[in-house]
FITINU-363108 format. One record per residue (C-alpha): residue number from 0; residue in one letter; chain; x, y, z. Coordinates in pm, 1 decimal, always signed. Layout:
// residues N
pos, code, unit, px, py, pz
NUM, A, A, X, Y, Z
...
END
This chain:
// residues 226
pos, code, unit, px, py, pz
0, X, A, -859.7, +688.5, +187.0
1, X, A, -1090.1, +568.7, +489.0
2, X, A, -883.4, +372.6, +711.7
3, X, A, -1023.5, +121.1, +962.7
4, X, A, -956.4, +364.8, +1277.4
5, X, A, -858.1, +699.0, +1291.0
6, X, A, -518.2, +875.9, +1247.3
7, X, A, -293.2, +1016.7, +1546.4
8, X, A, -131.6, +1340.6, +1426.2
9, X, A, +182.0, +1166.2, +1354.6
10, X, A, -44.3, +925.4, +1116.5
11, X, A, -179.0, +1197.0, +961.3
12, X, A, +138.1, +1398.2, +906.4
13, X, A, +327.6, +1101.0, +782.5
14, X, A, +53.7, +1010.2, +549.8
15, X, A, +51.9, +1319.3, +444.9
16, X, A, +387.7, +1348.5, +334.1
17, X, A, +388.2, +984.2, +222.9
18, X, A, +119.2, +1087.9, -105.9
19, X, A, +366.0, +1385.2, -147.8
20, X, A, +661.8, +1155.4, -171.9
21, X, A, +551.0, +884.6, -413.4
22, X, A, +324.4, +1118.6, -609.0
23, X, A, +675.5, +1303.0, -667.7
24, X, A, +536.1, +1622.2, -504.3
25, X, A, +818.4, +1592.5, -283.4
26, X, A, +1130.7, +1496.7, -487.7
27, X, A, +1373.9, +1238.1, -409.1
28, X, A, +1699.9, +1364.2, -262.1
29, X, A, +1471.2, +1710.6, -95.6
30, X, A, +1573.9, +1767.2, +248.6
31, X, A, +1282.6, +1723.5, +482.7
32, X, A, +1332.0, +1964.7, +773.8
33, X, A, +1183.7, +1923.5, +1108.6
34, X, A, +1064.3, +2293.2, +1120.7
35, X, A, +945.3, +2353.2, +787.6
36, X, A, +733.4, +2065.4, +808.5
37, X, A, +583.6, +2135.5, +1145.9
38, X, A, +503.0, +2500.1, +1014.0
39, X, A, +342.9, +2377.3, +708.2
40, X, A, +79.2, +2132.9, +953.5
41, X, A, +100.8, +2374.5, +1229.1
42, X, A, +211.0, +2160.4, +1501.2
43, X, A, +491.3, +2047.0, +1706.5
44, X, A, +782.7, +1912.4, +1630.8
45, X, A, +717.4, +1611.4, +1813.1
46, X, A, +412.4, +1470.2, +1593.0
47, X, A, +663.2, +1548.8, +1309.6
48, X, A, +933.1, +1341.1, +1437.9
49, X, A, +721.3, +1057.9, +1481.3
50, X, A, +613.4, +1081.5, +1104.9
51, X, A, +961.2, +1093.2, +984.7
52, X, A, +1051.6, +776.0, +1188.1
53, X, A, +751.1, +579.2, +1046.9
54, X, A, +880.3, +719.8, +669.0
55, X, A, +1211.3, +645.7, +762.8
56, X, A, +1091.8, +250.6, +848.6
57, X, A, +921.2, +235.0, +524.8
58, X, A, +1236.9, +325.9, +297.7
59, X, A, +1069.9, +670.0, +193.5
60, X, A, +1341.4, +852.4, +391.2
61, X, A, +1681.6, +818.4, +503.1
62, X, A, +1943.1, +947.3, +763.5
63, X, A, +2237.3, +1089.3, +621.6
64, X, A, +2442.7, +1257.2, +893.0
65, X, A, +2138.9, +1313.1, +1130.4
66, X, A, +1979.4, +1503.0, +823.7
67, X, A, +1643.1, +1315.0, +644.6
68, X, A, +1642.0, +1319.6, +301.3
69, X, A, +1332.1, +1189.5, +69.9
70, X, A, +1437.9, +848.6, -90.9
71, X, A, +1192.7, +733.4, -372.6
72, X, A, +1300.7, +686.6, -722.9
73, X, A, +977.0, +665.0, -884.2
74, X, A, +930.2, +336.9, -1089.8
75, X, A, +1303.6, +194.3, -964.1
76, X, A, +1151.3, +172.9, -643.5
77, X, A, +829.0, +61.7, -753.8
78, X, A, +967.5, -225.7, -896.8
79, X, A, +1164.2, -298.2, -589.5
80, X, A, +826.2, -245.7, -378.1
81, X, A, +643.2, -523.3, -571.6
82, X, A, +917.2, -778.1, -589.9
83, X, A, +919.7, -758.4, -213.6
84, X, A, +539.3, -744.1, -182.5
85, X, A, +532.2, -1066.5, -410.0
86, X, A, +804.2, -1278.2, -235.2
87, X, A, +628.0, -1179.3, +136.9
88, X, A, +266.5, -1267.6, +11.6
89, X, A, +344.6, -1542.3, -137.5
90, X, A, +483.2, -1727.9, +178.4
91, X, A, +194.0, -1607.8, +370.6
92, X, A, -27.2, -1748.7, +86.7
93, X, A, +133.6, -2065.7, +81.6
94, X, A, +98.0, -2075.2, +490.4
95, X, A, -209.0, -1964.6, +494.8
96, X, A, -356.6, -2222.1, +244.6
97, X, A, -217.7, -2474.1, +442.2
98, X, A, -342.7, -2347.3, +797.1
99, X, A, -629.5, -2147.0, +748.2
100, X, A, -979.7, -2268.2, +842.6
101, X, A, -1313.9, -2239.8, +651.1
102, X, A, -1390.5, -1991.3, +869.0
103, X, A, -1073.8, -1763.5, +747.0
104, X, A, -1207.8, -1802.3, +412.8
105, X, A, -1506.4, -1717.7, +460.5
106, X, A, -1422.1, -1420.6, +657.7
107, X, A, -1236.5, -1342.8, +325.5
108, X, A, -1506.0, -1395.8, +102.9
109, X, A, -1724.9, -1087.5, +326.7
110, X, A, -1386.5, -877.5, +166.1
111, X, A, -1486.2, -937.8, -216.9
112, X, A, -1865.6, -915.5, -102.0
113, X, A, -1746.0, -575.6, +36.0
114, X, A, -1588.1, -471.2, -305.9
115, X, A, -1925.5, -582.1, -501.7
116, X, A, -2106.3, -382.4, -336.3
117, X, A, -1831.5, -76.1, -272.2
118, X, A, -1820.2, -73.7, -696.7
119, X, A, -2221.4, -74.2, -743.1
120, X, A, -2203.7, +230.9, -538.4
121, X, A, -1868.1, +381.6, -658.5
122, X, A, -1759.6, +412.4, -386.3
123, X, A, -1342.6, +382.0, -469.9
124, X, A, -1243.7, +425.3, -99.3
125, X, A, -1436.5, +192.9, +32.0
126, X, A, -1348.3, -70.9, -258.7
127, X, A, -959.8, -27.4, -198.3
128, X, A, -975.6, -47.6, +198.2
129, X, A, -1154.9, -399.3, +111.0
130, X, A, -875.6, -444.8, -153.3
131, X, A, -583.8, -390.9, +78.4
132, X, A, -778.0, -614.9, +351.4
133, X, A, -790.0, -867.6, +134.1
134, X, A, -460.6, -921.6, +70.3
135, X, A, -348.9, -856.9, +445.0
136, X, A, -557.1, -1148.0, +522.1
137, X, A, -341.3, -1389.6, +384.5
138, X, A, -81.6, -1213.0, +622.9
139, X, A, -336.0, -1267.6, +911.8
140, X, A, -431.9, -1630.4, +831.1
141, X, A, -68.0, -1747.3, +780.0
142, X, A, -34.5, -1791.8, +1160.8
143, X, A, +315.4, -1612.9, +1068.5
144, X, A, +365.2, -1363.8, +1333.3
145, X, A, +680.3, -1228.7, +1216.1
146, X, A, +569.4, -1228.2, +871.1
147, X, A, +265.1, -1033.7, +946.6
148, X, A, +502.0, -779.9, +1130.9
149, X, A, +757.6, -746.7, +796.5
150, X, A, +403.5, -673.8, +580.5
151, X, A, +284.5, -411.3, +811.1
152, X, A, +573.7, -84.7, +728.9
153, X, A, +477.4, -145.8, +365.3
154, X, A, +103.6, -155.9, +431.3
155, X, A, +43.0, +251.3, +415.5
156, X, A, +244.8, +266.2, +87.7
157, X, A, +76.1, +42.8, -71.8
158, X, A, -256.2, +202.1, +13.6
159, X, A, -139.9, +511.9, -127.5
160, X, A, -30.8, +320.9, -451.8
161, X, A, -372.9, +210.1, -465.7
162, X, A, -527.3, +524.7, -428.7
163, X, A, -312.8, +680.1, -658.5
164, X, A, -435.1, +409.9, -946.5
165, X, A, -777.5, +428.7, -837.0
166, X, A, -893.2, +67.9, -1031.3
167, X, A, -1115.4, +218.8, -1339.5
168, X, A, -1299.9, -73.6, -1363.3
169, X, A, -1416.2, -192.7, -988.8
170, X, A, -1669.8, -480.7, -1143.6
171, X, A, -1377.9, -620.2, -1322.7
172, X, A, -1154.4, -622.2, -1012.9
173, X, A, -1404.7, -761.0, -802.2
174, X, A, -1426.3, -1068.5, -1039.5
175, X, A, -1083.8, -1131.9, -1055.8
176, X, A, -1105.7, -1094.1, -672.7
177, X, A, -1320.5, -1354.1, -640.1
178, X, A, -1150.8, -1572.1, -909.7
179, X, A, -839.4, -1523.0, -688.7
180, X, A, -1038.2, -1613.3, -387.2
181, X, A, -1159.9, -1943.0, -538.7
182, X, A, -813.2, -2109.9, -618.4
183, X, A, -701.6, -2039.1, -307.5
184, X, A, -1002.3, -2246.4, -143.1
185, X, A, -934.4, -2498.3, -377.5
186, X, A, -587.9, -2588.0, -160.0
187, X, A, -339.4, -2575.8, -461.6
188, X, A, -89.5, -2337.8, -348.2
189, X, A, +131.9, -2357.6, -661.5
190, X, A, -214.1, -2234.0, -863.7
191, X, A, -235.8, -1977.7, -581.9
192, X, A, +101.1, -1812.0, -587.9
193, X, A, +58.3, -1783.4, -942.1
194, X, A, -232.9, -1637.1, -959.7
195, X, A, -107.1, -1380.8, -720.2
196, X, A, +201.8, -1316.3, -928.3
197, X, A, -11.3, -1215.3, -1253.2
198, X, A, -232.9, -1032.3, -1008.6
199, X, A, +27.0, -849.1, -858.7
200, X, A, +203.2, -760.8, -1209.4
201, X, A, -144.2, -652.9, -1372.2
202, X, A, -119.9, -393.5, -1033.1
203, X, A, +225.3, -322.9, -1135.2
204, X, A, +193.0, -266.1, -1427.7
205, X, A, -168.0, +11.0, -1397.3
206, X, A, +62.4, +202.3, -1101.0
207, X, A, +348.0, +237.0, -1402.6
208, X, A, +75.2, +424.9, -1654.5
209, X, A, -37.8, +665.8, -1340.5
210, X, A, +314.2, +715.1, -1273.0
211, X, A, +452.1, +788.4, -1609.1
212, X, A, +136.5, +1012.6, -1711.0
213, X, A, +171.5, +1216.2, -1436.8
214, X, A, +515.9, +1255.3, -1524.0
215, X, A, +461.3, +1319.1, -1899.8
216, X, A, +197.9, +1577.7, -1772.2
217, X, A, +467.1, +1774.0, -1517.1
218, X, A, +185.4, +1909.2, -1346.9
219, X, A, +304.8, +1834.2, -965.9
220, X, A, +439.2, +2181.7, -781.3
221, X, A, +723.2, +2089.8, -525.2
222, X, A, +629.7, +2133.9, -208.2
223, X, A, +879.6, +2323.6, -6.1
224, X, A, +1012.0, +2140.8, +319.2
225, X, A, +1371.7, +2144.9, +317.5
END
């Protein structure tokens, strides 16, 4: 996926590893050594470290005893992932209906543009950075500092989700987009929020099907890092 600047190493790295993780390339419970990992990208340890912190942050690794072990459960966690998602967005959507100006909107409205034109072209990475910008917005135009801040570790996983689902109909998503988009300017927050809760479940719901083909198929090779 593009992203809106580039990668440091230990971006890259963690990213990296963060596909390999929730596509179940990397299983949960698999040791993730320091060395094998920084042979297998050719650098440092340092870069490394700093990738397994950011995982670590995001719940895709923990520390047991100074040793990291992968910690994704496949749709357990999913389900986990969206129920937190939901609650989070949905104060910031709330807040952000209530404090935002025109001016946010509009700015908001240039997102769904973006998607139109992203899903003439087919263009799927440039539709889902537009996608994930959309919803980061209401983040943004909440005025919730803090809240913006507890969003941002589950940002990058989400972005892989997305990937990972790639939308198979763009046109369609950019029309419930913009559906979306028009509630909210309408100022009821209750119509908002619920609209983002069968938004978010349709989302759930699409990641599920990826995730259970691609474990009906069996056709991910463990990648050796422990």
């Amino acid at each position: 996926m593009r992203t809106l600047r580039p990668l440091g190493l230990g971006e890259q790295i963690s990213q990296r590893l963060r596909i390999d993780i929730i596509s179940g390339a990397i299983p949960d419970g698999t040791h993730l050594a320091e060395d094998n990992i920084a042979a297998r990208f050719d650098v440092s340890r340092g870069p490394v470290r700093d990738a397994l912190r950011q995982l670590e942050s995001e719940g895709l690794v923990e520390n047991r005893r100074k040793r990291l072990f992968v910690s994704f459960l496949g749709l357990p966690d999913i389900e986990e992932l969206y129920s937190l998602r939901e609650n989070l967005e949905s104060m910031a959507l709330r807040l952000a209906v209530e404090r935002a100006s025109a001016k946010g909107w509009d700015a908001v409205q240039r997102l769904v543009d973006t998607m139109a034109v992203a899903a003439d072209a087919g263009d799927h990475e440039r539709f889902d950075e537009a996608d994930m910008e959309f919803h980061t917005s209401f983040y943004r135009l909440s005025g919730h500092r803090r809240l913006a801040e507890a969003w941002r570790p589950y940002q990058r996983t989400f972005e892989v989700l997305l990937e990972m689902s790639n939308t198979p109909d763009m046109h369609a998503a950019v029309v419930d987009h913009q559906e979306f988009l028009d509630i909210v300017r309408t100022g009821d927050a209750d119509a908002a929020v619920r609209r983002l809760h069968n938004h978010l479940l349709k989302a759930k719901r699409h990641i599920r099907d990826v995730i259970e083909r691609q474990a009906d198929l069996d056709e991910s090779v463990p990648v050796d890092v422990s």
